[in-house]
C-alpha positions as a LaTeX table, in Angstrom:
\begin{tabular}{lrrr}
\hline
Residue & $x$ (\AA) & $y$ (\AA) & $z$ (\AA) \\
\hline
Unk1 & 60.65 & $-128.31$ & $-13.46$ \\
Unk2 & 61.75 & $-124.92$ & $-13.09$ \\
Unk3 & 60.62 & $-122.68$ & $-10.05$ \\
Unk4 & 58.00 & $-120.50$ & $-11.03$ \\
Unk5 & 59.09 & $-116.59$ & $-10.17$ \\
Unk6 & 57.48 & $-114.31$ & $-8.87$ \\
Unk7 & 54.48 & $-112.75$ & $-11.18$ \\
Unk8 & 54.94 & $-109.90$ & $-13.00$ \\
Unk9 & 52.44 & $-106.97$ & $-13.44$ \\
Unk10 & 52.14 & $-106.00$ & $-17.25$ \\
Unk11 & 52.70 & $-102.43$ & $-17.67$ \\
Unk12 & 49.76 & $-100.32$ & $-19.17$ \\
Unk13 & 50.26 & $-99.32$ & $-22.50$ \\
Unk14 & 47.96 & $-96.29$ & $-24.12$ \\
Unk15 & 46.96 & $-96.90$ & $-27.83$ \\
Unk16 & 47.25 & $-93.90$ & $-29.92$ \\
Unk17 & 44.24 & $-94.57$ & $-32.07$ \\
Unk18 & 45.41 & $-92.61$ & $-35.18$ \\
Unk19 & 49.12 & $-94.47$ & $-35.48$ \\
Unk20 & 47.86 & $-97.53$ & $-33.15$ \\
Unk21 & 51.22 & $-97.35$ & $-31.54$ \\
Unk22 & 51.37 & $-97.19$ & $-28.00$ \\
Unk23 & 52.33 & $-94.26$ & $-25.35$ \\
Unk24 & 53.96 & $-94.96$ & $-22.24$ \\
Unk25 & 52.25 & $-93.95$ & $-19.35$ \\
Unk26 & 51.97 & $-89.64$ & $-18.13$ \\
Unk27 & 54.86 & $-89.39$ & $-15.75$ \\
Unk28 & 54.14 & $-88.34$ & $-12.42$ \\
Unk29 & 55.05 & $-84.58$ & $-10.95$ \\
Unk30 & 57.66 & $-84.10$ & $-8.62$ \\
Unk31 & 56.72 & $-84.78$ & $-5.11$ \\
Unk32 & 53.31 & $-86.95$ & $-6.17$ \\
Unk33 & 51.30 & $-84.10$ & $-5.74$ \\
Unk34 & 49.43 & $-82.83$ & $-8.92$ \\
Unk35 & 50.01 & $-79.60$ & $-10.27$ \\
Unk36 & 53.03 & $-78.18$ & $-11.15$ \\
Unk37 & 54.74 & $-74.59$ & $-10.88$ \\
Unk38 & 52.32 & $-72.75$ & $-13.28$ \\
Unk39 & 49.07 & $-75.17$ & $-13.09$ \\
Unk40 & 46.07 & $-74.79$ & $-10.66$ \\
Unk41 & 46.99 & $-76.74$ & $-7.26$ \\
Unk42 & 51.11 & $-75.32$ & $-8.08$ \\
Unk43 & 53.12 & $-73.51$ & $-5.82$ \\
Unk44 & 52.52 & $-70.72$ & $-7.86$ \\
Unk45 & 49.01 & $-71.25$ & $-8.64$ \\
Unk46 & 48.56 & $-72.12$ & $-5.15$ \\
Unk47 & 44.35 & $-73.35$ & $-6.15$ \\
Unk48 & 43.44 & $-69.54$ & $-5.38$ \\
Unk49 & 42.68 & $-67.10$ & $-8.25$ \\
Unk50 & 44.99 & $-64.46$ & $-7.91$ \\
Unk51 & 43.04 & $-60.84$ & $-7.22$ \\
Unk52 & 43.53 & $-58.49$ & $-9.59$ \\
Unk53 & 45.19 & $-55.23$ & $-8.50$ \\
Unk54 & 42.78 & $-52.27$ & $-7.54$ \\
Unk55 & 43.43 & $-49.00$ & $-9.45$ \\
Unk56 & 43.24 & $-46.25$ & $-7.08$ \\
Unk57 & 40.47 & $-43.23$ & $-7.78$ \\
Unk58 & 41.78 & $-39.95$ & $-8.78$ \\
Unk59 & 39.98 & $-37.13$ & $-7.06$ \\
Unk60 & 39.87 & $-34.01$ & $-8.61$ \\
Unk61 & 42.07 & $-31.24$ & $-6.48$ \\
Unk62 & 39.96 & $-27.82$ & $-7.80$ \\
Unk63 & 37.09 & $-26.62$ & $-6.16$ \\
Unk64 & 33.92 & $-25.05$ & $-7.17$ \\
Unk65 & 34.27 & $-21.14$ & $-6.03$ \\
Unk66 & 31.29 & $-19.26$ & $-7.54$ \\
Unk67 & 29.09 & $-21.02$ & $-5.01$ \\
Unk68 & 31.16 & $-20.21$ & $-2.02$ \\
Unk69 & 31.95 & $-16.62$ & $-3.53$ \\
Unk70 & 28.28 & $-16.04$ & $-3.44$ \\
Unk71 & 27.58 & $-17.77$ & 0.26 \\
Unk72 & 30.66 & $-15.22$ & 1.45 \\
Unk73 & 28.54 & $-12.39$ & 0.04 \\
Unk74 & 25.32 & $-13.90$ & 1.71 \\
Unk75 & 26.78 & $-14.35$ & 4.90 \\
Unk76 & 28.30 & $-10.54$ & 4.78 \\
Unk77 & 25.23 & $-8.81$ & 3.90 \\
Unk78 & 23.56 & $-10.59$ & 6.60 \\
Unk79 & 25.95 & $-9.95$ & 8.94 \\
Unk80 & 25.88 & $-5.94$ & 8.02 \\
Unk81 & 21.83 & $-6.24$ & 7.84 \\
Unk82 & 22.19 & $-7.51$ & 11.42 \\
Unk83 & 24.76 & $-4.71$ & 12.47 \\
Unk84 & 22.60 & $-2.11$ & 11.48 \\
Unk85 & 19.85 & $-3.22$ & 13.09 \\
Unk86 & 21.28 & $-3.72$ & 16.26 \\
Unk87 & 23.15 & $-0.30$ & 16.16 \\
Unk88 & 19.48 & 1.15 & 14.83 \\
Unk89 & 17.52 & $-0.73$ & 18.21 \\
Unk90 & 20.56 & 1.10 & 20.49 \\
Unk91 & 19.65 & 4.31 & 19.15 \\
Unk92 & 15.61 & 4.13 & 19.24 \\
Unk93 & 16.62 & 2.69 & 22.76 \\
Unk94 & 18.86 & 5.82 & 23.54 \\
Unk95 & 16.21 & 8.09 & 22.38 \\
Unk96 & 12.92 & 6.66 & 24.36 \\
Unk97 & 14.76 & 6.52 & 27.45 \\
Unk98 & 14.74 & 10.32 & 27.10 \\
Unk99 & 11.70 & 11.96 & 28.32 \\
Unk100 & 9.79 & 13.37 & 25.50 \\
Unk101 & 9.55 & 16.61 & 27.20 \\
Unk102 & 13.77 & 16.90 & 27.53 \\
Unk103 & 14.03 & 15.85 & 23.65 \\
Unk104 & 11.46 & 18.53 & 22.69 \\
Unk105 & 13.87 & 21.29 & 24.82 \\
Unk106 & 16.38 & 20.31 & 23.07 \\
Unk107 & 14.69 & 21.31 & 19.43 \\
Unk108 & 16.48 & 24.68 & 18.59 \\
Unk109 & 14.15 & 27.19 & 18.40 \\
Unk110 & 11.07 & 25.64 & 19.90 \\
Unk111 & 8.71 & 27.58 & 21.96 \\
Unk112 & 6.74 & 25.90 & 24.96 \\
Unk113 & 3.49 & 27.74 & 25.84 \\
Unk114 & 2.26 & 24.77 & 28.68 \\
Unk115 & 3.58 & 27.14 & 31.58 \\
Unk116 & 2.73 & 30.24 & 30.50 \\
Unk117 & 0.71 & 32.38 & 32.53 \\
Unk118 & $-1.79$ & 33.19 & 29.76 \\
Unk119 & $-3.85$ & 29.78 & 30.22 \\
Unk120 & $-6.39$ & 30.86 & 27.95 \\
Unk121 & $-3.46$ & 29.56 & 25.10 \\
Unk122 & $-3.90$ & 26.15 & 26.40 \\
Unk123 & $-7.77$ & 26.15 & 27.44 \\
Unk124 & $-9.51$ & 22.43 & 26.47 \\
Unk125 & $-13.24$ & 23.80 & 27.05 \\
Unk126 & $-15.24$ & 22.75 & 23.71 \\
Unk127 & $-16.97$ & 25.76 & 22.60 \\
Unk128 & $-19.35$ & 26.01 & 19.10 \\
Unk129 & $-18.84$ & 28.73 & 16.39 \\
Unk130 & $-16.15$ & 30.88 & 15.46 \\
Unk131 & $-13.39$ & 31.44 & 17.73 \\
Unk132 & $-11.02$ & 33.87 & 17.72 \\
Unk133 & $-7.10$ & 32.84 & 19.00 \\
Unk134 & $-4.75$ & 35.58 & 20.43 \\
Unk135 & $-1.79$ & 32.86 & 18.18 \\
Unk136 & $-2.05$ & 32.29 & 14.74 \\
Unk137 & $-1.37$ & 29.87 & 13.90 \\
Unk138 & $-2.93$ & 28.32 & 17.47 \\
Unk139 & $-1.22$ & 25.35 & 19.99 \\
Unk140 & $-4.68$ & 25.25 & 22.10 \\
Unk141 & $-6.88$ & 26.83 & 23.45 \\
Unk142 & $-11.12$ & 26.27 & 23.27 \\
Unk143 & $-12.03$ & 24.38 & 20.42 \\
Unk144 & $-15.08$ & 22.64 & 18.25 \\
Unk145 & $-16.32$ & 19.33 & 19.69 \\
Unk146 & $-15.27$ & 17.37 & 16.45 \\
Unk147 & $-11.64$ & 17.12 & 15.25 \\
Unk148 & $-9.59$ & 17.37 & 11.67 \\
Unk149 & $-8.38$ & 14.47 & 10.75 \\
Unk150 & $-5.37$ & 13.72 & 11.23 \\
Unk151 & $-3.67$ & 10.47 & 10.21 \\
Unk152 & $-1.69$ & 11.66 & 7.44 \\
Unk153 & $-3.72$ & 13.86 & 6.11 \\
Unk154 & $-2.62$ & 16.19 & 3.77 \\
Unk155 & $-4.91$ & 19.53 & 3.12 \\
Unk156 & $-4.48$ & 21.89 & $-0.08$ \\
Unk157 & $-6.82$ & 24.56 & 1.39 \\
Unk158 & $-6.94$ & 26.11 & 4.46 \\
Unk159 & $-8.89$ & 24.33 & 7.78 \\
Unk160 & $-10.46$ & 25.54 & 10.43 \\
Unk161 & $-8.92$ & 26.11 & 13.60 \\
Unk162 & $-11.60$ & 25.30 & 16.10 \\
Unk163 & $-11.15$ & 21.51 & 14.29 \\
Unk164 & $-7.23$ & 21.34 & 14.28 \\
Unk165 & $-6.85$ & 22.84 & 17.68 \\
Unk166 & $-9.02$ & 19.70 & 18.64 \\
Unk167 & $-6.34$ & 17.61 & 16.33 \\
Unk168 & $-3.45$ & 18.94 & 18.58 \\
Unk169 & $-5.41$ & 17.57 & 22.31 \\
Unk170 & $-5.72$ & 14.25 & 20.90 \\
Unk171 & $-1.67$ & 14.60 & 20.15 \\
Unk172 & $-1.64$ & 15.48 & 16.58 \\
Unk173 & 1.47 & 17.45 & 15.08 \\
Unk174 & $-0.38$ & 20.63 & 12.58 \\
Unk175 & 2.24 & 21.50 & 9.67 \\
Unk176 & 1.84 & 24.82 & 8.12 \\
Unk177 & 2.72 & 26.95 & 5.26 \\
Unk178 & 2.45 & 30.16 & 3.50 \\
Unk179 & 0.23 & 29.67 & 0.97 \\
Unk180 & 2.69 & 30.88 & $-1.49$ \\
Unk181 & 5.60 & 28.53 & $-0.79$ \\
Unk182 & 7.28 & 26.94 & $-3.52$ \\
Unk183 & 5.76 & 23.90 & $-4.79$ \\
Unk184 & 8.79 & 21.73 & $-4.56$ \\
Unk185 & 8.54 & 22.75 & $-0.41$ \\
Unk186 & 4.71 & 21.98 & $-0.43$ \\
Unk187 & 5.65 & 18.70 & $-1.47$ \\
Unk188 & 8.62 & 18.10 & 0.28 \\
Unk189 & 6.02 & 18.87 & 3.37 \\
Unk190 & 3.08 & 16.04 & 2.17 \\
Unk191 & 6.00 & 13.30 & 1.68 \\
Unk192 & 6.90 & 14.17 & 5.45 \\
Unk193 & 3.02 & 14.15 & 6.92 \\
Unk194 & 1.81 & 11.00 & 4.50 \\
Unk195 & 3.85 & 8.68 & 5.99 \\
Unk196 & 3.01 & 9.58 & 9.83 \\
Unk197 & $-0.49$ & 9.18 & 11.38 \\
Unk198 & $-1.22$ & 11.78 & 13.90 \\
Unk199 & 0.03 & 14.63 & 11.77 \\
Unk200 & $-1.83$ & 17.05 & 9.07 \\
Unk201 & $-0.89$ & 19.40 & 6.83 \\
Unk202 & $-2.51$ & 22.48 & 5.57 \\
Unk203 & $-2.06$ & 26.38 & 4.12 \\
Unk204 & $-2.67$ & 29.17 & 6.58 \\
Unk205 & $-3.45$ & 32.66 & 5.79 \\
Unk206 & $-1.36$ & 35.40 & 6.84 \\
Unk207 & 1.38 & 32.85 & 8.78 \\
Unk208 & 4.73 & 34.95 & 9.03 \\
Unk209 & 7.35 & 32.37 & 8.64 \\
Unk210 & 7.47 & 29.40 & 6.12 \\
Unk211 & 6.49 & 26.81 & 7.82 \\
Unk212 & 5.04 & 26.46 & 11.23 \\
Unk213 & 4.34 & 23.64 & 13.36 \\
Unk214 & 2.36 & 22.93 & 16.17 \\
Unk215 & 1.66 & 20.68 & 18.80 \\
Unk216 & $-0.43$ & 21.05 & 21.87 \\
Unk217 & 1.77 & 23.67 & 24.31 \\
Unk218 & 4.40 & 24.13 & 21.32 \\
Unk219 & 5.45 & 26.01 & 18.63 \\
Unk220 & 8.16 & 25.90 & 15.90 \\
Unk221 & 9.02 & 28.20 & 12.92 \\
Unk222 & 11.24 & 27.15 & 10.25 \\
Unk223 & 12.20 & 28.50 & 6.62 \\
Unk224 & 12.87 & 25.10 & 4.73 \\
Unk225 & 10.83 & 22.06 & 4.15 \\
Unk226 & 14.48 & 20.37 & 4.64 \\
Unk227 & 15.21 & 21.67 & 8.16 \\
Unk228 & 15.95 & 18.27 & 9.83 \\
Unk229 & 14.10 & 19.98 & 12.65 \\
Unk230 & 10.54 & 19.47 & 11.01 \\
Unk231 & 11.39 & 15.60 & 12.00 \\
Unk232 & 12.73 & 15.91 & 15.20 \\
Unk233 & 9.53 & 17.55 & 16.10 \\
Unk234 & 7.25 & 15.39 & 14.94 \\
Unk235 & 8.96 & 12.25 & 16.35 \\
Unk236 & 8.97 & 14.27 & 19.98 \\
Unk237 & 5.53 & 15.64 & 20.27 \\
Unk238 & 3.38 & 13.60 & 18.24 \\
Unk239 & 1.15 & 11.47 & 20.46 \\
Unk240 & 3.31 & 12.65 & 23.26 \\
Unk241 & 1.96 & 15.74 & 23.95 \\
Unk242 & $-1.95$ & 14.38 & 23.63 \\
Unk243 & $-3.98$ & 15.65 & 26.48 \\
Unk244 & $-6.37$ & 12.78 & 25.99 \\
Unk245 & $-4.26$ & 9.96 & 25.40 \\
Unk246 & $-5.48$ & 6.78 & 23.02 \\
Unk247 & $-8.14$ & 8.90 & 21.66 \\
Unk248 & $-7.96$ & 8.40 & 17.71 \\
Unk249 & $-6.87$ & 10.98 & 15.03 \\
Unk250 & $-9.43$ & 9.86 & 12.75 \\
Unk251 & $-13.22$ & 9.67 & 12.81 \\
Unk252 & $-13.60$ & 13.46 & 12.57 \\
Unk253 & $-14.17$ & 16.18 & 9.76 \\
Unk254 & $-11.80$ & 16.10 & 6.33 \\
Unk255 & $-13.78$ & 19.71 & 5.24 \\
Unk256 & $-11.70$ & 22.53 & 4.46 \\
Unk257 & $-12.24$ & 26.23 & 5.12 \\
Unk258 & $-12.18$ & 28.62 & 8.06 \\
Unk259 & $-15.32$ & 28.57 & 9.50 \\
Unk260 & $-16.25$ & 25.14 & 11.47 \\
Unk261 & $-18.59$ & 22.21 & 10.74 \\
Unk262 & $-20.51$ & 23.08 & 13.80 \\
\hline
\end{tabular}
């Protein structure tokens, strides 16, 4: 009897089922390990997805200068806006610290009539009827118990004096004018009194210069409705030389003519 060897393991053998002829077995990658350079599991493919590369974002270099052209002219105009009103405040500053009684000394041609000897020119006694004024037109003196008023007001006749000599002791500044003045000076004069309270305007009869103005104790006489003086005055006296400070410029008598109310 022969000695039986040792047993032998049949090889597996895959069937191709279209020829029926068999296919020797897959041979195994290098290594054993599964996967090879360019499969999934592969040194290349590692098992990782590869990321994909990451295109960088172009930003645009220009920038938008009509908006910041216009917040540069913003910012200058408020800047000058500012400038001027700081440089205005300085000034009004400048010119309150000054005594109103220096500032109206300093008015070329402006006569004061508070010290002079004659003190019926300044008298504040109310008195009824007609009264007659050694100045025409007057800066005080007696006067009518009721007032012109005088916020603005702008007169095309003549007033009475008894009622705008009243006017002047609660601090009003009286503007007036030869009844023949030019028109464009007439108006020149109303554009100036409108816009101020405590100031009138009105004709007088028989004045000698142009224009006159008056405030309680003063005096000025000027030929043109443009004579920057005209608004130095008013910004001096009026209010400033009231005898009876706080006392309104309105509330009294808007009648025109010569002879008083009462």
């Amino acid at each position: 009897m022969s000695t039986p060897g040792p047993e032998r393991v049949p090889s597996t053998v895959k069937v191709d089922k279209t020829t029926g002829q068999g296919k020797p077995p897959a041979a195994k990658p290098a290594g054993g390990r599964p996967g090879g350079p360019n499969r999934p599991g592969g040194k290349n493919g590692g098992g990782k997805k590869g990321r994909k590369p990451v295109t960088p974002v172009k930003v645009a270099g220009g920038r938008n200068w009509g908006p910041i052209a216009v917040a540069g002219v913003v910012v200058l105009i408020a800047v000058g806006i500012i400038s001027w009103g700081v440089i205005a405040s300085v000034q009004s500053d400048k010119q309150t610290a000054t005594p109103w009684e220096d500032r109206a000394k300093a008015i070329q041609g402006i006569v004061g009539y508070r010290d002079n000897p004659d003190k019926t020119l300044t008298a504040q006694e109310h008195k009824a009827g007609v009264i007659t004024y050694k100045m025409n037109p007057p800066v005080g003196g007696e006067h009518n118990a009721k007032w012109q008023n005088c916020m603005g007001d702008v007169y095309d006749a003549p007033i009475a004096n008894e009622h705008a000599v009243h006017s002047l002791e609660h601090g009003a500044v009286w503007v007036t004018y030869k009844p023949d003045l030019a028109a464009d000076q007439v108006e020149a004069l109303a554009t100036e009194v409108k816009a101020k309270s405590f100031t009138m305007l009105s004709p007088y009869p028989n004045q000698t210069s142009n224009i006159s103005l008056q405030a309680w104790g003063y005096q000025l006489a000027v030929d043109s409705a443009t004579d920057p003086r005209i608004d130095e005055f008013i910004r001096a006296l009026s209010q400033n030389a009231s005898m009876e400070p706080g006392i309104p410029c309105s509330g009294g008598v808007s009648q025109t003519g010569t002879v008083p109310v009462s």
